[in-house]
C-alpha positions in Angstrom: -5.5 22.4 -15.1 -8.0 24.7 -17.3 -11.3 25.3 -16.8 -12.4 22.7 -19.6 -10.2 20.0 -18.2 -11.5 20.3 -15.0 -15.3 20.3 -16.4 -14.5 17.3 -18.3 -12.9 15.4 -15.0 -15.9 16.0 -13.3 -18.1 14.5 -16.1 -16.2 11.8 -16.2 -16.1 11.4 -12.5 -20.0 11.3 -12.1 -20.2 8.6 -14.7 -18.1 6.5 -13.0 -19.7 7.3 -9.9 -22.7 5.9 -11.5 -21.1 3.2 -12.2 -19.7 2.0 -8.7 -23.1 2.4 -7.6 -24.8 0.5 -10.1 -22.5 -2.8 -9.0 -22.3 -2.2 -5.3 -24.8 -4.5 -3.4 -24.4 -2.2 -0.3 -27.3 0.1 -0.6 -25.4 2.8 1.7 -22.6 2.9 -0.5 -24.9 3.2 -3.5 -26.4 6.0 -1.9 -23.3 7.4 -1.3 -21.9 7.2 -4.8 -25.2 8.6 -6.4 -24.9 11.8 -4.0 -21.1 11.9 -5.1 -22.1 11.3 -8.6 -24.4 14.5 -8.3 -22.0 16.5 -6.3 -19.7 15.9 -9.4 -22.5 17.1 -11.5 -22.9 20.3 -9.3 -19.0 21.0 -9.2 -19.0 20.5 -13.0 -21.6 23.1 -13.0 -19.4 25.5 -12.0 -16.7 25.1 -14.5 -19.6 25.7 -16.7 -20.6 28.9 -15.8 -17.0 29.8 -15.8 -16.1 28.6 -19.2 -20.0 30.4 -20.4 -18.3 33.4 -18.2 -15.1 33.2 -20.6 -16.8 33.0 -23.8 -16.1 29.5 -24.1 -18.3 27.0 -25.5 -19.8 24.4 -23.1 -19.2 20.5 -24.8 -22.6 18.6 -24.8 -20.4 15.4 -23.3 -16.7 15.5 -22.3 -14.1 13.7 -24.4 -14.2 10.0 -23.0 -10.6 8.8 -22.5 -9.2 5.3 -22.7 -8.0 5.2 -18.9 -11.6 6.4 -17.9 -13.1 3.9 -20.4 -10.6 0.8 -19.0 -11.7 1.7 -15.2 -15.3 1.4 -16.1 -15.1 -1.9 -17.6 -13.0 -3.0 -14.6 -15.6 -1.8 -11.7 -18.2 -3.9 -14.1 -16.4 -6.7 -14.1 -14.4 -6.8 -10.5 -16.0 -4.4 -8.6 -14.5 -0.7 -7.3 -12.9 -2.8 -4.4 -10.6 -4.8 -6.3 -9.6 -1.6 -8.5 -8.8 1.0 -5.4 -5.6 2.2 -5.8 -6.7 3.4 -9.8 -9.7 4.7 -8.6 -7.7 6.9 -6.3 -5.6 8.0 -9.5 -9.0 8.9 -11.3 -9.7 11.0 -8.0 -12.3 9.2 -6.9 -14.0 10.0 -3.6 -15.6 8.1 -0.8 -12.9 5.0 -1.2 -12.6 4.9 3.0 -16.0 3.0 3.0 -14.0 -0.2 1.5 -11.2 0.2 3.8 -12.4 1.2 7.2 -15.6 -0.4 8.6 -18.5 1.1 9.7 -19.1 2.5 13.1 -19.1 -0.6 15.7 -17.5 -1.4 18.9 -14.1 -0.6 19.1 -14.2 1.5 16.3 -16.7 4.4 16.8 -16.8 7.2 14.5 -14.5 10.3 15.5 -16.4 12.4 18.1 -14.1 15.6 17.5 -11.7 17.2 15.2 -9.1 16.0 17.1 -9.2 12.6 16.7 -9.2 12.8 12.5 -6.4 10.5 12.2 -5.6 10.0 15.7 -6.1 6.3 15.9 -3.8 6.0 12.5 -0.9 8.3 14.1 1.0 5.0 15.2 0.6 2.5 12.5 4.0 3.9 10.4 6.0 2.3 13.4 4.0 -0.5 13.5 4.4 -1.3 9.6 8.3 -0.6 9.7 9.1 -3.2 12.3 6.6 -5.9 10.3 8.6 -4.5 7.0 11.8 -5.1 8.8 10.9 -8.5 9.9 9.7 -9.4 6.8 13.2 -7.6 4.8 15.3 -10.1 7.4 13.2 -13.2 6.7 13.9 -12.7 2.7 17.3 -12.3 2.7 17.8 -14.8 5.3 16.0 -17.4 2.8 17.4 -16.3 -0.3 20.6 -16.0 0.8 20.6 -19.5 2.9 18.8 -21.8 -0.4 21.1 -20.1 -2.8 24.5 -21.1 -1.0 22.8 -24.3 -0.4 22.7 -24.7 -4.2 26.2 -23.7 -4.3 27.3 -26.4 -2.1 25.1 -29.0 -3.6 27.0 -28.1 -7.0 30.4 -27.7 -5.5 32.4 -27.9 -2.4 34.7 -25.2 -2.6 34.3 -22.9 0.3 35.9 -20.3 -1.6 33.4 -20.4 -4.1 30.4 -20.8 -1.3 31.2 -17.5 0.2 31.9 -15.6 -2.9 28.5 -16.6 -4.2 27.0 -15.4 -0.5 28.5 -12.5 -0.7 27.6 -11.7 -3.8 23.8 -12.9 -3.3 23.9 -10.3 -0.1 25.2 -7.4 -2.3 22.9 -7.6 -5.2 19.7 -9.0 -3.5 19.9 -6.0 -0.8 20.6 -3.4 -4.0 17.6 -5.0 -5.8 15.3 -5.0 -2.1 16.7 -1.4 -2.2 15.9 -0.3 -5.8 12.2 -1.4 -5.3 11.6 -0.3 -2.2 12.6 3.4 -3.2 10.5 2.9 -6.1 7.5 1.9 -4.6 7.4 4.6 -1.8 8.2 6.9 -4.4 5.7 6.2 -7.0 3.2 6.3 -3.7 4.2 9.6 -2.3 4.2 10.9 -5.5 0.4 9.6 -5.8 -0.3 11.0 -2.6 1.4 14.8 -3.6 -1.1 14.7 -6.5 -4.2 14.2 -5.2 -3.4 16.0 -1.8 -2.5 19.0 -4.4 -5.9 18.8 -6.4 -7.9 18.3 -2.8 -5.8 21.7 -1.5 -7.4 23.4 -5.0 -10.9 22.0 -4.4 -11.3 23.1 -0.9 -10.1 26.4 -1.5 -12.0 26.6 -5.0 -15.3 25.0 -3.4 -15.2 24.6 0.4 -19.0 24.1 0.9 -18.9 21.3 -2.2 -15.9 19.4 -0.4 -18.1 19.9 2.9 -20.9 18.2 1.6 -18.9 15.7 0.3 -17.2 14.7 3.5 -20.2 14.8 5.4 -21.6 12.2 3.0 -19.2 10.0 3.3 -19.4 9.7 6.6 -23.2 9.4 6.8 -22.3 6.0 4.5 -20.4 4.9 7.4 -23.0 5.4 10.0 -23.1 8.5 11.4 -26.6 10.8 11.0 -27.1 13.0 8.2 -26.9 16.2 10.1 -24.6 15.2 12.8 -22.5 14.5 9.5 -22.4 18.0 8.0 -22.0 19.5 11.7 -19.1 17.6 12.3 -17.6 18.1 8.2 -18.3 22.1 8.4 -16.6 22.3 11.9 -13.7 19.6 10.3 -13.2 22.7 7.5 -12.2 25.3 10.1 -8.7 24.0 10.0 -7.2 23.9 6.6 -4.6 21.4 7.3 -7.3 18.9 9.4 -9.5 19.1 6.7 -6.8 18.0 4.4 -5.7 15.0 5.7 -9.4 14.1 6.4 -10.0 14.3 2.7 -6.8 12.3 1.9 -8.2 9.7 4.2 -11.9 9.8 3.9 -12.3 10.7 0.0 -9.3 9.2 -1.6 -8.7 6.2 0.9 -4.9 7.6 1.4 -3.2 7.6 4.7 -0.6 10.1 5.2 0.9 8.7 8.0 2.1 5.4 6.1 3.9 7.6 3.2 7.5 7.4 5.2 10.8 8.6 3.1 11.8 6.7 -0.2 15.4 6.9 0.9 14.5 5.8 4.4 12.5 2.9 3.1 15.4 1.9 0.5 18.3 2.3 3.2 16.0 0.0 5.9 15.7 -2.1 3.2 18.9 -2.9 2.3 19.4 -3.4 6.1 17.1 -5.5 6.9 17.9 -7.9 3.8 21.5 -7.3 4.3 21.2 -8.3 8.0 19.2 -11.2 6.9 21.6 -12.5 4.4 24.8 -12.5 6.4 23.6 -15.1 8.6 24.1 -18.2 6.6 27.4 -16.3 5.8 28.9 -16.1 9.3 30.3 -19.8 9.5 32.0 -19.0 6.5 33.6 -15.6 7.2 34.4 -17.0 11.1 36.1 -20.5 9.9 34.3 -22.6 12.2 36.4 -26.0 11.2 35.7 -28.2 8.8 31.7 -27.7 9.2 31.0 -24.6 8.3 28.1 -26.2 6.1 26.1 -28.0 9.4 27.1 -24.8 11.2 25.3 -22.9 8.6 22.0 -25.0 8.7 22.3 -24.9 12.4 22.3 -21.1 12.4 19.8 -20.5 9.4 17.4 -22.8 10.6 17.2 -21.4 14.5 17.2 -18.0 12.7 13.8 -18.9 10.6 12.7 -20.0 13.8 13.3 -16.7 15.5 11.7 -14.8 12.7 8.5 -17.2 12.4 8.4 -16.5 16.0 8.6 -12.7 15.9 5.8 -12.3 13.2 3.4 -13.9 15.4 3.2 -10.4 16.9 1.7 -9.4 13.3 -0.6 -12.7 12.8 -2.2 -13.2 16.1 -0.8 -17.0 15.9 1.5 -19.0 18.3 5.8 -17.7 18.3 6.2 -21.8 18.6 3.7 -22.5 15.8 4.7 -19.8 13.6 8.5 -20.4 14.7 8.4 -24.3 13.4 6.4 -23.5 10.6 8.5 -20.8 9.2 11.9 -23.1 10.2 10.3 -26.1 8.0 9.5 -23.8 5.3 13.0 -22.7 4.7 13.9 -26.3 5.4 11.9 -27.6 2.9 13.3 -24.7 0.2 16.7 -25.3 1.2 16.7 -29.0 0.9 15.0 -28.4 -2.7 18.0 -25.8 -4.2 20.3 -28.4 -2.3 18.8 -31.3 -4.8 18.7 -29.3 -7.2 22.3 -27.9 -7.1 23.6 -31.1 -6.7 22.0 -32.3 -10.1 23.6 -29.5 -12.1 26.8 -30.2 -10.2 26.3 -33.6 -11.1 25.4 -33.3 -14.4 27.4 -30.5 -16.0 30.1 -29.5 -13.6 
């Protein structure tokens, strides 16, 4: 990126910083965006003196742009919470102070460089197993209404099990695909801005320092205490890093796990999910197969309502029976609803 285009980024950056703190009712986040809104301003001065340095002329306003125009009209209209993740792509600082709270019991500010991202270290396992879950519970459904539909059209086990088989196959592939799309598209996000925040701190470590320190006086901590704790954070290049990913851009490193990883747990998860209305089927259990197969499904949805209770705080036998009446009450629709076309046009 040229000295011009990094001049103009900052512009742009303080007016929307202007922005967010024109619409935020929190008056310590609209102090906070103002003093990032000038920090902007000062960083842009530097560009300036290096393009003036260079013989270049110095624009009276940078070129507005139609992404920078589009995210202004949405922080006027939704507010800079709703809009995070583009914000982030605009690099756009101090975004922590919407997604952690401010200091509190139980979640005190860190007291040493140490702890930067300490209490976030464990969350990746934490979110696998709920993604996991979560990948079982929706091929388990899908899997279970669709044959449901089959049978309610036709009664040809042959038919039943093709179709499961082939629900398994492509809704695991498709789980798959977007999974390893959407980590992708996020690490890719994260490489960016982690790459422009590597430039800045090297380029302007003081600037970045101030910025931190900022920041964190929004979320409670004393002005001074602020910048001792941000100047002492910058001793360790890698520290400070991830501290910026966190506290200015509102990323977490630690979630960002492997697309492949994500898209191969995935299609596991669904996979393992979908085979379970399948088993009567594939094992020949008599002439039932179909009672087995509601039998299994529903004690299955049961068993999953049950383990996500250790995400919602809720009851396993609340979250158990709602969860088993839920795919009860989807099943029994695609079974109606099979059974009309089967009726109607078979």
């Amino acid at each position: 990126m040229g000295d011009r285009e990094s001049w103009a980024e900052e512009k742009r950056s303080a007016g929307l910083y202007r922005i967010m703190a024109e619409v935020e009712d929190d008056p310590a986040k609209a102090t906070l965006f103002n003093s990032l809104a000038h920090a902007a301003e000062t960083q842009a001065g530097l560009w300036e003196e290096k393009m003036r340095s260079a013989g270049e002329t110095v624009p009276h306003r940078p070129r507005s742009t139609w992404r920078t125009r589009v995210i202004a009209w949405l922080i006027r209209r939704i507010g800079p919470r709703a809009i995070r993740p583009a914000l982030a792509a605009m690099k756009i600082r101090g975004l922590s102070v919407y997604t952690h709270p401010a200091p509190g019991p139980g979640h005190a500010m860190p007291a040493s460089v140490e702890e930067i991202g300490y209490r976030h270290s464990n969350l990746g396992r934490g979110g696998n197993l709920r993604a996991a879950v979560f990948g079982v519970n929706d091929g388990l459904v899908s899997n279970t209404c669709l044959l449901l539909g089959v049978v309610g059209a036709v009664q040809d086990t042959g038919v039943v099990l093709l179709t499961g088989a082939a629900g398994l196959l492509a809704g695991a592939a498709s789980m798959a695909a977007g999974e390893y799309i959407s980590v992708r598209s996020q690490r890719e996000l994260y490489e960016y801005q982690i790459g422009l925040e590597r430039d800045e701190l090297d380029e302007y470590p003081e600037e970045e320092a101030e910025e931190l320190a900022l920041i964190y006086n929004a979320r409670g901590l004393d002005l001074a205490q602020a910048r001792e704790f941000a100047a002492d954070l910058l001793k360790d290049h890698e520290k400070a890093l991830d501290a910026l990913a966190r506290e200015e851009l509102g990323l977490d490193p630690g979630t960002l796990g492997s697309p492949l990883g994500a898209a191969v747990a995935s299609f596991v998860s669904f996979a393992a999910g979908a085979l379970i209305p399948l088993i009567p089927f594939l094992l020949g259990t008599g002439g039932r197969p179909v009672a087995v197969m509601i039998a299994l499904s529903l004690t299955a949805l049961f068993g999953v309502g049950a383990l996500l209770s250790l995400f919602t705080g809720k009851g396993a036998l609340w979250s158990g029976a709602r969860m088993m009446l839920i795919g009860a009450g989807a099943g029994l629709a695609t079974y109606l609803i099979g059974h009309w076309i089967g009726a109607t046009l078979i």
